[in-house]
Structure formats: C-alpha cells, structure tokens
N, C-alpha and C positions, 0 to 999 in steps of 0.2 A: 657749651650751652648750659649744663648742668652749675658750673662754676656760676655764670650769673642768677642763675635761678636762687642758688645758696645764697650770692650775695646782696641780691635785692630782698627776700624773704628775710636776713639779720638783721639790714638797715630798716626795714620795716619793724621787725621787734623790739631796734632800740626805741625805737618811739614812742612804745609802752609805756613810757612812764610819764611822758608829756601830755599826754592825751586825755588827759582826765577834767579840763577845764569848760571842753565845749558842749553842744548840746546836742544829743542823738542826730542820727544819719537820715535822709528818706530817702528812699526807694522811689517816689514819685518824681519825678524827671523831664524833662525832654532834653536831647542833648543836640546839636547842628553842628560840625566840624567840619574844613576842611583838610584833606587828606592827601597824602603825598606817599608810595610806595616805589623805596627804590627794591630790584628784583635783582640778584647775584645774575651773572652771565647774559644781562641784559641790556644796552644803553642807555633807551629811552626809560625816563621815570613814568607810573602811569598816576597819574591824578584826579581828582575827583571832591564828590564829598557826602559825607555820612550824616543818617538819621535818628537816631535810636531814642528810644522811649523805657522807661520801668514805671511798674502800676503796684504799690504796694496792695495785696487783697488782706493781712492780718499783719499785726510788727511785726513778724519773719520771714511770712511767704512773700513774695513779690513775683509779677508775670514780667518778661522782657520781649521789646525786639526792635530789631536791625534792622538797617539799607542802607547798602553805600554803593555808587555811583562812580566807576573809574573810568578813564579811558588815554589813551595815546595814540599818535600817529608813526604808523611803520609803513614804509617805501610810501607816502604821502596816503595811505588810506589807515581809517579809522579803529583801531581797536579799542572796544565796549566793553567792560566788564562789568554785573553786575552781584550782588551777593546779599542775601536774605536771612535773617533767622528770628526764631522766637522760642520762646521757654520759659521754664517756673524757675524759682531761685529760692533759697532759705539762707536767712541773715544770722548768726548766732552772736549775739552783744559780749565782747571779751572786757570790754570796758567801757565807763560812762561814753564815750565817743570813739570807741572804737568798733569793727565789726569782722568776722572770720563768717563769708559766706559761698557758699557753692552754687550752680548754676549748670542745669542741661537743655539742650535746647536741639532744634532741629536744624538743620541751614541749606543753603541752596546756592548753588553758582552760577552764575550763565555769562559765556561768553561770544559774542560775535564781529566775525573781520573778515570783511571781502563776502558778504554773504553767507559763510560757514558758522552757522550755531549750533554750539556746544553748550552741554549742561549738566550739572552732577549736584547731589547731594547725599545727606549722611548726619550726624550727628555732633555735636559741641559738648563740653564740658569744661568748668574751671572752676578755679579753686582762688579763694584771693581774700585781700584784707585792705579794707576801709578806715579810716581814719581822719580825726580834726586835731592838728597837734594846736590849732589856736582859732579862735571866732572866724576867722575870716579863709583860713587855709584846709581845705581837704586830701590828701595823700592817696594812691590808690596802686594795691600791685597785685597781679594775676600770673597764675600758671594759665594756659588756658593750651584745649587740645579737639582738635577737629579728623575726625574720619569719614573721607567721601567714599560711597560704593567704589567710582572707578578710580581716582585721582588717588586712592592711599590717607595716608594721616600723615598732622606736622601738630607742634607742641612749640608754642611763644612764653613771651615772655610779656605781658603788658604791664605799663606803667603810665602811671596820669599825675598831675598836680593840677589843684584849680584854686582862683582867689574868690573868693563871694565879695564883691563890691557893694551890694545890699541882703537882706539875709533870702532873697528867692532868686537871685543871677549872679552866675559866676562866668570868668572865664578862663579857658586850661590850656596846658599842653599834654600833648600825649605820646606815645612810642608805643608800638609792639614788632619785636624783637625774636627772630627764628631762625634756622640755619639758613635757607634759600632767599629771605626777603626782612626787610625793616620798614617799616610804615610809620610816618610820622604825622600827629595832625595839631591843627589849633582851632580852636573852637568854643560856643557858648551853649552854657544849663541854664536851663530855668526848673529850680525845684516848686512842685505846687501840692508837696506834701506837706510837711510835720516840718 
C-alpha cells in the first residue's frame, strides 16, 4: 500500500511543471457519481451512488459533505449500506493551478440486512493535491484515513481525473484504493464557484 501511495504522490509532482497554464481551482462543487465497490473475500460487488458537495467560505477554507448510497443482494435479501460525512478543509496554492489541501471531517456509517441495523462512526482525514495540467483537464490524488469508534481505521488511496466540457461541468473517473476494498466510480461536477 505504501508503495502506491509513493507512487501516485511522484506522478502527481511530476506535473509541477505543467500546471501553470490554467486558471485557479474552486472548492464550490456538486459532484453525482455512480459507485462500484468491489470488497476482498466477498463475491457480490456492492453498488450504488454518491453525492457530495464543497462550499468554499474564503480562498482557502472550504466546508465539505458526503452521501453515498450502496447496496447488494445476499442469499436474495437486501444489503443497504449507507455512509455520511462532513467537514472544513484548507486549500494552500503550490501553483498558478495547482493545490496542496487537507481536510477533517466527521462520518458515519449505517448498515442494514434482514432487519439487523448496524452503525458506527468517527472521524476522517486527508491529505491531497489538485491540479489542471490544461484548460480542460483536472487531476486529483488523496491519502485519505478514517477511524470509527467500533469498526477500527483503514487509510486509501484516492484518485480522480475529470474533463470540463464547458468551464462549470465536467465529467470523471474515480478510484479509491485500500487494503480490504477498491471502489470505483463515474460521474458529473458542476463547479458554481470561481
């Protein structure tokens, strides 16, 4: 895990030098993806799809939050999963269009199957870099790490690319990447910042 964490964080730095053409990042967002998580020692994939929002409040600070919506069928009955979060975040500008920002935030999980609800929460954090290597293209890669009261901690790896076809909608691909599980999705931004 560490080895990709090294190596997505390089290939992100090579791109330092390209990045100087486009024009600042926002924080102001809405994102809608569909979501795909395959789970180690599992068959079924569980699918779904996520919501997330960021609110820039000054050019640095910005509030965030989540929802995403899974679920799959085991021995023909339903499993639900749900997962929440929100938090502040601070952007720091390494370059004309590049960004080095961090993010904490609270989160929550809930799951139900055959009538048995379950639910935990705890805390978020991550670390990550933004970037436009050109008008139309955005880069994005995250350490990111979650600790739930009961359930423990895990530590991903996230990565996104998206195209802007006009300069307020894009659409992307995404990964995040852990030792237990991969989650893949596709999906549309509408920036309604800066």
């Amino acid at each position: 895990m560490r080895v990709k964490i090294v190596s997505a964080l390089a290939a992100t730095a090579a791109l330092l030098p390209f990045v100087t053409q486009a024009e600042g990042l926002s924080y102001s967002y809405i994102d809608l993806a569909y979501i795909n998580t395959d789970i180690d020692q599992f068959d079924e994939d569980v699918d779904g799809f996520a919501l997330r929002g960021s609110l820039e409040i000054t050019d640095q600070v910005f509030l965030f939050a989540n929802y995403a919506d899974q679920s799959t069928s085991i021995f023909g009955d339903d499993l639900d999963v749900q997962n929440y979060g929100l938090g502040v975040g601070y952007a720091w500008p390494i370059a004309p269009s590049m960004d080095l920002y961090g993010k904490i935030g609270y989160v929550k999980y809930e799951a139900d199957f055959r009538g048995f609800n379950a639910d935990d929460d705890g805390y978020s954090l991550a670390l990550g870099l933004r970037g436009r290597p050109a008008d139309q293209i955005e880069l994005e890669g995250a350490i990111n790490y979650v600790d739930l009261s009961d359930s423990g901690d895990d530590t991903s790896l996230g990565l996104g690319a998206r195209w802007f076809f006009t300069d307020q909608f894009a659409v992307g691909v995404e990964g995040d990447f852990s030792d237990d599980a991969n989650t893949y999705g596709i999906g549309v931004r509408w920036n309604f910042g800066k």
